[in-house]
C-alpha positions as CSV (number, residue, x, y, z in Angstrom):
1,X,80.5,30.5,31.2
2,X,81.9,33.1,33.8
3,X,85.3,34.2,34.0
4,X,85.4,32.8,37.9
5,X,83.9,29.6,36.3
6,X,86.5,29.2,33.2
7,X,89.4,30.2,35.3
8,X,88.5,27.4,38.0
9,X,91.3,24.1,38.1
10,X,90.4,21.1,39.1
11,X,92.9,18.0,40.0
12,X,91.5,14.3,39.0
13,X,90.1,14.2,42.3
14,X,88.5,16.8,42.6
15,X,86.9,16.6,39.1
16,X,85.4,12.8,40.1
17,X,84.3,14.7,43.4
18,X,82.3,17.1,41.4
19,X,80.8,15.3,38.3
20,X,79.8,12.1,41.6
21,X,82.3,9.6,39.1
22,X,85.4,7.5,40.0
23,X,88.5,8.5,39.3
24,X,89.0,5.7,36.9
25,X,85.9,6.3,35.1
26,X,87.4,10.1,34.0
27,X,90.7,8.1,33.1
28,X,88.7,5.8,31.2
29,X,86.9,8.6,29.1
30,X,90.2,10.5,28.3
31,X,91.2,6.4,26.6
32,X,87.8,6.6,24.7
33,X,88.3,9.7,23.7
34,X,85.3,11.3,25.5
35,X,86.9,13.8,27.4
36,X,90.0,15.8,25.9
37,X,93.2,15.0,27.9
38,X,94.2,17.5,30.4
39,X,96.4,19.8,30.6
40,X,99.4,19.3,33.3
41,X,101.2,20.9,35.9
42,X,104.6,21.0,36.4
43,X,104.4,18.4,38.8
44,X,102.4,16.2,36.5
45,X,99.1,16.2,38.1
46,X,96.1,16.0,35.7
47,X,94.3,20.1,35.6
48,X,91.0,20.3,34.5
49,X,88.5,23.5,34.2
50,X,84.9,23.6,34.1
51,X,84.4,22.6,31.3
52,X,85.5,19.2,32.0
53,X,83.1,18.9,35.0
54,X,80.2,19.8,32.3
55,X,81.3,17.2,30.1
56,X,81.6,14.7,32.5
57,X,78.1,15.6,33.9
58,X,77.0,15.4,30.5
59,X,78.2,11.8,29.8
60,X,77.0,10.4,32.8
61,X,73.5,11.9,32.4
62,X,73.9,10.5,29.0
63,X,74.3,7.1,30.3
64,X,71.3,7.2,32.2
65,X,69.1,7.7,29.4
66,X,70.7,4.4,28.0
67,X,73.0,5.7,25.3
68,X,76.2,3.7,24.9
69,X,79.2,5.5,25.1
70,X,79.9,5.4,21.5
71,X,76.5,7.3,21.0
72,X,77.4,9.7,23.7
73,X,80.8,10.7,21.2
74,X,78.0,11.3,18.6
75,X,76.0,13.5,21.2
76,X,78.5,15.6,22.2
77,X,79.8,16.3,18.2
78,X,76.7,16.6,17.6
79,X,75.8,19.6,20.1
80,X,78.8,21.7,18.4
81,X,77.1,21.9,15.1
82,X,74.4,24.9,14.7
83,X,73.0,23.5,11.4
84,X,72.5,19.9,12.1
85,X,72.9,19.3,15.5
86,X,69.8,19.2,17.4
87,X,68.2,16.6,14.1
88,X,70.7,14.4,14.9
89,X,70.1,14.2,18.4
90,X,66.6,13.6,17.7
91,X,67.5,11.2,15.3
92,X,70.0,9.2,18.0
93,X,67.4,9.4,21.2
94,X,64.5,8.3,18.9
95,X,66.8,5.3,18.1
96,X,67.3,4.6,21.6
97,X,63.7,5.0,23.0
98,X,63.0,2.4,20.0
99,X,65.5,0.1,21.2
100,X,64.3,0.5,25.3
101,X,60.5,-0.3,24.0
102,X,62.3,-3.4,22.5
103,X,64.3,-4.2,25.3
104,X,61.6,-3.5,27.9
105,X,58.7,-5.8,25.5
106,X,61.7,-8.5,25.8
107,X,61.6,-8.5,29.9
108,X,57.8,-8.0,30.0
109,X,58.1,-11.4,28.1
110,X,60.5,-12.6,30.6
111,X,58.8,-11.9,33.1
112,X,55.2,-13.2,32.5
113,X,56.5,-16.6,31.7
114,X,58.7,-16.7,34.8
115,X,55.5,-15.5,36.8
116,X,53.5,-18.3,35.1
117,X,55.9,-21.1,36.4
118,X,56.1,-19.6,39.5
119,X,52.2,-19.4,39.9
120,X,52.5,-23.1,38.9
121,X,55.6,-24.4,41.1
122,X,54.3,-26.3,44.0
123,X,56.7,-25.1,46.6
124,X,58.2,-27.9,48.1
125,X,58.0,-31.8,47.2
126,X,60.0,-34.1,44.6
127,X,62.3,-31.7,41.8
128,X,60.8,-33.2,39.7
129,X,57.3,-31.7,40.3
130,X,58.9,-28.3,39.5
131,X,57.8,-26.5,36.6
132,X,61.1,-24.2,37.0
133,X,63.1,-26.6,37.1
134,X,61.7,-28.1,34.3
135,X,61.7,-25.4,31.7
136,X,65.4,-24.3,33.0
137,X,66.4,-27.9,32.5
138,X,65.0,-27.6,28.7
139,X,62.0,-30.3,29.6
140,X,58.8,-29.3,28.6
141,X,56.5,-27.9,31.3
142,X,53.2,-30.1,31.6
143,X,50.4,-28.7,33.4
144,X,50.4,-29.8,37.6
145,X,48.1,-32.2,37.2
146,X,50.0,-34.7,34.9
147,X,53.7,-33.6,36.4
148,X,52.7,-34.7,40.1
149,X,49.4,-36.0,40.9
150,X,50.0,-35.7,44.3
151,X,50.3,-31.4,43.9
152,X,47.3,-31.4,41.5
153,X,44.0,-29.7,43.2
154,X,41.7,-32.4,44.3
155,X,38.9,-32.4,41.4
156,X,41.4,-33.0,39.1
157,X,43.7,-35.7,40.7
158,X,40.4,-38.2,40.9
159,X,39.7,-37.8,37.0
């Protein structure tokens, strides 16, 4: 870091400004421990150097990539050590990708069988014809046909 850059103060405001976060969100990261507490003028206002902006970048960026904010106080010990550092990292993100692949096969699921009752919902007519309504309700979804003749296609209403 320059000297320009480390000499650089920032109030609260202006540190939210720069790292695109609420003001409260930096408060709340100084509670959780993720960002060290400022030091303070004689007036009281929060001062914060570069650093801080960096960190909060880092945290945010962080939480994009999913990690929890527990993981991200792993992360950023984990980027100060020279020996170990970078394994655990790996270790951590590997963990996480593992975890969206589950989370994402989980919606995929989700979604499929929402699309399937959808495909099958009539669109207007009695409630009771609706196969939404039916598996949100806990009922089990019959096939069109046998839930409302009346919406069943024609070849298979005169069987």
């Amino acid at each position: 870091m320059s000297p320009a850059r480390a000499s650089s103060r920032f109030t609260i405001g202006a540190l939210a400004r720069q790292s695109e976060v609420a003001i409260d969100t930096i408060r709340y990261y100084e509670r959780e421990g993720l960002l060290p507490l400022p030091q303070r003028r004689a007036s009281g206002y929060r001062e914060y150097d570069a650093r801080a902006v960096e960190r909060v970048r880092f945290i945010r960026r962080a939480k994009g990539l999913g990690f929890s904010l527990r993981e991200i106080g792993d992360l950023l010990e984990l980027q100060g050590d020279r020996e170990h550092g970078v394994e655990g990292i790996k270790q951590r993100a590997g963990k996480r990708l593992d975890e969206l692949d589950r989370r994402i096969a989980r919606l995929t699921e989700t979604r499929d069988a929402l699309a399937r009752l959808v495909d099958e919902c009539p669109g207007g007519g009695e409630p009771e014809c609706c196969p939404i309504l039916a598996d949100i309700q806990g009922e089990p979804v019959s096939p069109p046909a046998m839930r409302c003749g009346k919406h069943a296609p024609a070849g298979e209403r005169d069987r």
